[in-house]
C-alpha positions as CSV (number, residue, x, y, z in Angstrom):
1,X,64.3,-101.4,33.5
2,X,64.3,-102.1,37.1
3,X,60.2,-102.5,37.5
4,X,58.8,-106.1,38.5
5,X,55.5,-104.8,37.6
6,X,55.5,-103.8,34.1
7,X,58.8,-106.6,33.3
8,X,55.6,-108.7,34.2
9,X,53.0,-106.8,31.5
10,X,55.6,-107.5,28.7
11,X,55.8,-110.8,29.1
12,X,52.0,-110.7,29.4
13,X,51.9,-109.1,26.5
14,X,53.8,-111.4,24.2
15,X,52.1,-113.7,21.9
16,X,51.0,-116.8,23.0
17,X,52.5,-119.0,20.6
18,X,55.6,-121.9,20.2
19,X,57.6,-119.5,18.0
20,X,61.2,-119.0,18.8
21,X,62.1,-116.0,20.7
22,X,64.8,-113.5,19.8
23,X,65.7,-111.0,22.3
24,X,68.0,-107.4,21.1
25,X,69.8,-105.7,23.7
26,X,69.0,-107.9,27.0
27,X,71.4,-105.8,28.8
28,X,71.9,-107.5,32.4
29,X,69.2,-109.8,32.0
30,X,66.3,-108.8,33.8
31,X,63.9,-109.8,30.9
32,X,65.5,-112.6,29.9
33,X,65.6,-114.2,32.9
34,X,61.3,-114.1,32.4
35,X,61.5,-115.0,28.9
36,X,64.1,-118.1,29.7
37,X,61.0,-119.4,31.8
38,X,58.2,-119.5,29.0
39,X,60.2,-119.9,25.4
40,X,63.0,-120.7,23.9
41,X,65.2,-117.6,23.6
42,X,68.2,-116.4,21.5
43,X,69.6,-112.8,22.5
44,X,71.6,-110.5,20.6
45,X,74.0,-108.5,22.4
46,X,76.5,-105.9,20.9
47,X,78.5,-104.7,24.1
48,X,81.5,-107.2,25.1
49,X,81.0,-106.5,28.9
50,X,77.1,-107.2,29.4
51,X,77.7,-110.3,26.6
52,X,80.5,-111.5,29.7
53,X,77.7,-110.8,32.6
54,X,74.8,-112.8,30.8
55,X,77.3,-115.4,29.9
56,X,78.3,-116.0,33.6
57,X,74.3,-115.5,35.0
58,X,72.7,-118.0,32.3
59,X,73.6,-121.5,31.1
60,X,70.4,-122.2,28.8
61,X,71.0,-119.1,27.2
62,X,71.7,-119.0,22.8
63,X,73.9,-115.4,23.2
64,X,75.0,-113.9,19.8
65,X,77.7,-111.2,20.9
66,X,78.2,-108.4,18.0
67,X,75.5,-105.8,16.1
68,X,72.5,-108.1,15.4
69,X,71.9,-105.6,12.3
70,X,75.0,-107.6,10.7
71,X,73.0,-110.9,11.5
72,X,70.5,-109.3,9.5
73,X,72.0,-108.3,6.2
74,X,70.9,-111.2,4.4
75,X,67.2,-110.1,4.7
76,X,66.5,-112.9,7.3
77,X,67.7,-112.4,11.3
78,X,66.9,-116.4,11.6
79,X,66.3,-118.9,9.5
80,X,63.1,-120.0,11.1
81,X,59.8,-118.2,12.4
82,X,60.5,-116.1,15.5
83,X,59.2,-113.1,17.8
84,X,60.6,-110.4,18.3
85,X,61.3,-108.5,21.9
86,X,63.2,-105.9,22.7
87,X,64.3,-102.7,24.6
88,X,65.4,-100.1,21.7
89,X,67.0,-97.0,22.0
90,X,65.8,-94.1,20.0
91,X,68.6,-93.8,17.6
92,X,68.5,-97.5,16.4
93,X,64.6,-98.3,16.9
94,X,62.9,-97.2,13.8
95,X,65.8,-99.2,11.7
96,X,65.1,-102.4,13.9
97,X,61.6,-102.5,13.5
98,X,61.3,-101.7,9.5
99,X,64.0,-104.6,9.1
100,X,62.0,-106.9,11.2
101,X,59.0,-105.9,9.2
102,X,60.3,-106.5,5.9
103,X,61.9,-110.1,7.7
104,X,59.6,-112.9,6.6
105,X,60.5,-114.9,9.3
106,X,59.2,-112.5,12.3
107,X,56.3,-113.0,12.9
108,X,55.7,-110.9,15.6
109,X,57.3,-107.4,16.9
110,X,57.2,-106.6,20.8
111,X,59.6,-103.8,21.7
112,X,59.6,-101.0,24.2
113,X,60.4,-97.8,22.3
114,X,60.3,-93.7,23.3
115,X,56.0,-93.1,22.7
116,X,57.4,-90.5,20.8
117,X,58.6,-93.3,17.7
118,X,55.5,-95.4,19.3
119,X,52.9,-92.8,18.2
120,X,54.8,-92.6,14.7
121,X,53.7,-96.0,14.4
122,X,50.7,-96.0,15.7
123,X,49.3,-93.0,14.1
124,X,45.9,-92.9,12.0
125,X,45.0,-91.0,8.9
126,X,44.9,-87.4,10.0
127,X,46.8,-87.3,13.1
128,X,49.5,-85.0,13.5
129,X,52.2,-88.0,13.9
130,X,50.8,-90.0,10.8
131,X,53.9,-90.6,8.2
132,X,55.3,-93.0,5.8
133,X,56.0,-95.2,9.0
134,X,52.5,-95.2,9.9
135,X,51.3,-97.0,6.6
136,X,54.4,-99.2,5.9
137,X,54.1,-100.6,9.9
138,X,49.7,-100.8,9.1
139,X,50.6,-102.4,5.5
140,X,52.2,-105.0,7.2
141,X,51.0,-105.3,10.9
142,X,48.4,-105.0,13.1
143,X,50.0,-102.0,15.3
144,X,48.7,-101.7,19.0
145,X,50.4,-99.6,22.1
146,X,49.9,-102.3,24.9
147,X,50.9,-99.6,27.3
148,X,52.9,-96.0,28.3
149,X,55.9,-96.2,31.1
150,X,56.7,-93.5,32.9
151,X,60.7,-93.0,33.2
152,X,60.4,-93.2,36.9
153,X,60.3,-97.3,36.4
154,X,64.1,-97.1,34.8
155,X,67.4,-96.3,36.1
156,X,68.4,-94.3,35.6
157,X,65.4,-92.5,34.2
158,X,65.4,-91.6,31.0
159,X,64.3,-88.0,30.0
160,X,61.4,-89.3,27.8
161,X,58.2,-91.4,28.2
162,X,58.4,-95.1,27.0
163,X,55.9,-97.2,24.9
164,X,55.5,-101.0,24.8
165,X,53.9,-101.1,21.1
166,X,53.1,-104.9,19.4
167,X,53.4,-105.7,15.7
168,X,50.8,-108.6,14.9
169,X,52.2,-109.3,11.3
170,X,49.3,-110.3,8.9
171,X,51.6,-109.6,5.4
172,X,54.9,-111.5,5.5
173,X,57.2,-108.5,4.5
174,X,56.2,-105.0,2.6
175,X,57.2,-103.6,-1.0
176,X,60.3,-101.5,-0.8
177,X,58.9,-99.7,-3.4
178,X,56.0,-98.9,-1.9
179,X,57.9,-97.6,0.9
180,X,60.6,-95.3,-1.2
181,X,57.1,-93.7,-3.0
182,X,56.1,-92.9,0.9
183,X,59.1,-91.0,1.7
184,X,59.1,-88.6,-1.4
185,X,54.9,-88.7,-0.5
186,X,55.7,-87.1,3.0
187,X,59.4,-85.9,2.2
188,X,58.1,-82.0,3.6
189,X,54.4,-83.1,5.5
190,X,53.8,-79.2,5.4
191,X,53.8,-79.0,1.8
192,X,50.7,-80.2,-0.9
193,X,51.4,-84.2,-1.2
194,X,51.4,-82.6,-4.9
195,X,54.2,-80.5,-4.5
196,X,56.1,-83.3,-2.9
197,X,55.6,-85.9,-5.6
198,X,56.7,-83.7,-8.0
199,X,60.0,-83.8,-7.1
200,X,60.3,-87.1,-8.9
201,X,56.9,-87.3,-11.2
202,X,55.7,-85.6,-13.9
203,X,53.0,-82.8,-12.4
204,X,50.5,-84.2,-15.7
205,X,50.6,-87.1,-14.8
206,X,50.2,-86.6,-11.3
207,X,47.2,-84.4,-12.2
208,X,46.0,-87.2,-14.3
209,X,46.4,-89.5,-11.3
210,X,44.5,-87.2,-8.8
211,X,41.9,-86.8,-10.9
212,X,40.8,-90.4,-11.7
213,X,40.9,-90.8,-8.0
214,X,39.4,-87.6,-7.3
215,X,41.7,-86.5,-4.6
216,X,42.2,-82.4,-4.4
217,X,45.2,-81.2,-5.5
218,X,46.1,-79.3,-2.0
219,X,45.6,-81.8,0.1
220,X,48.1,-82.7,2.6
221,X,50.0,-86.5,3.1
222,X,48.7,-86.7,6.7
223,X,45.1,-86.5,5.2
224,X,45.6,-89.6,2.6
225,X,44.6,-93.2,4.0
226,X,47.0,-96.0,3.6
227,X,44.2,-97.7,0.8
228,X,44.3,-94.2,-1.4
229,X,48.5,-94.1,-1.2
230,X,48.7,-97.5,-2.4
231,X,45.7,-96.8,-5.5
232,X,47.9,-93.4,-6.1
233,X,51.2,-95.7,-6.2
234,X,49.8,-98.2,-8.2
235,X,48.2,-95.8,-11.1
236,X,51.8,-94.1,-11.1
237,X,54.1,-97.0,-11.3
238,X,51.5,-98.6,-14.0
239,X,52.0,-95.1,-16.2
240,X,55.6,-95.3,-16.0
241,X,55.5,-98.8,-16.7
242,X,53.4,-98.1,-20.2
243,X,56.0,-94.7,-20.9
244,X,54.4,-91.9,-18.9
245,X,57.6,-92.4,-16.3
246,X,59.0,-89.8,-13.8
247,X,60.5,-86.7,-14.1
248,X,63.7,-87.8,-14.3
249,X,63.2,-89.9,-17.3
250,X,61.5,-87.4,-19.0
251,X,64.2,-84.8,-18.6
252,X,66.3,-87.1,-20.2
């Protein structure tokens, strides 16, 4: 992004805290170079030939040259408490931020992101775009869209709209579990969150379930609040805790 004026909004819309900053994907600087003036900043940069350029254009610069998701496979990117910023492209965005998320260590998630993955986010109970990503990222996060870019402020422009979208994290990290029931809850969001949770439960005890928490049995995901998924996920996994278990255990 080539765009003084909203380079400017990010950094105006970064936390105002003393936590480290970690940067992904700085590319030829143009953030950093704001970010170098107000924290302290580590960047993560996987392509050999930009890592060469910021080496030469900054001195005061911590650069980490390679994929920061193998920084990442212990669970923690660093070992203390950071925010996050970053420029993500489509294909590697929604696997950023969920890692970042379950970090305990991040504190806070800045990135600029297609509005498209933005809106996945962001999305409420009953909104076309609410999914599993909408309640793990509202589980964990106070989720906000700061602002829309046009792709008229990059070069070269991208054929999508951008989002600047900030994760204020109020829960450390978020049950994995909680997040593998969410994809089998919206594995088809055209289909009866019934139907799609009996792919791996037991339909009588899913009937059971829904009907202690009086929730209709043709009801949609995208109609469920994040408060209801959790009570469903927590009668279920206490069933198959006392021996009314899954479909798969019972076919066994």
């Amino acid at each position: 992004m080539k765009n003084q004026h909203y380079l400017n909004k990010i950094i105006e819309s970064m936390p105002n805290d003393d936590n480290l900053v970690v940067e992904i994907g700085p590319g030829l600087g143009d953030l950093t170079e704001k970010l170098l003036q107000k924290n302290s900043l580590v960047a993560y940069e996987i392509d050999e030939e930009l890592c060469k350029i910021l080496k030469d254009k900054f001195n005061n610069l911590e650069l980490i040259c390679g994929d920061v998701l193998d920084s990442w496979r212990s669970g923690r990117l660093r070992e203390e408490k950071y925010n996050l910023i970053a420029n993500l492209p489509y294909y590697v965005a929604t696997n950023i931020i969920l890692k970042a998320l379950k970090d305990e260590n991040c504190q806070n998630i800045l990135v600029l992101i297609q509005k498209e993955v933005a809106d996945k986010f962001n999305a409420k109970v009953g909104d076309k775009a609410y999914s599993s990503l909408s309640i793990i990222a509202q589980s964990t996060a106070d989720v906000k869209v700061c602002f829309d870019i046009e792709p008229s402020a990059f070069y070269p422009a991208p054929k999508v709209n951008s989002s600047v979208i900030l994760f204020s994290k109020f829960n450390p990290s978020y049950d994995e579990e909680f997040a593998k029931f969410l994809k089998v809850a919206f594995s088809q969001p055209r289909k009866t969150l019934l139907k799609n949770l009996s792919s791996k439960y037991n339909k009588e005890l899913l009937y059971k379930v829904f009907d202690a928490l009086k929730i209709e049995s043709n009801i949609r995901p995208h109609q469920i609040s994040k408060e209801l998924f959790f009570e469903v996920f927590s009668k279920l996994k206490g069933d198959t805790k006392n021996g009314n278990t899954s479909k798969q255990r019972k076919n066994t």
